[in-house]
N, C-alpha and C positions, 0 to 999 in steps of 0.2 A: 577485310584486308589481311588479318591475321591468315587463314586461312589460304589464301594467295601465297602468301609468303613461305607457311609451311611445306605446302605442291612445288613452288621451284624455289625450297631452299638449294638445293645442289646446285641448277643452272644460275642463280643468284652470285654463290662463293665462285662459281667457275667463271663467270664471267668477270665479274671484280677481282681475280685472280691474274684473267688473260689482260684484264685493261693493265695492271699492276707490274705485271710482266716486261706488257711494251714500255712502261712507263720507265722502266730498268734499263733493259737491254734496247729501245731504238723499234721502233716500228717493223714487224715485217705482216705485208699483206698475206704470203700464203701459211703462216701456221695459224695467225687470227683466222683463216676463211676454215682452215681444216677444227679447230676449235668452235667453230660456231655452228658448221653443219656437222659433227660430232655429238654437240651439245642438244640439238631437238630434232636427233633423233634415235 
């Protein structure tokens, strides 16, 4: 598990960041989608 965690510590804080975000400022679907396909790859 540990080891999991350390491979996507970055997409981890990124995504907990994006959630974090909308949770602030209101949902919007296109910068979540540009964040996510960003994000793996």
């Amino acid at each position: 598990m540990k080891e999991t965690v350390v491979k996507y510590k970055k997409q981890i804080i990124i995504t907990a960041s994006v959630i974090l975000l909308q949770l602030i400022f209101g949902f919007d679907p296109k910068f979540t989608l540009i964040n996510i396909i960003w994000l793996f790859f």
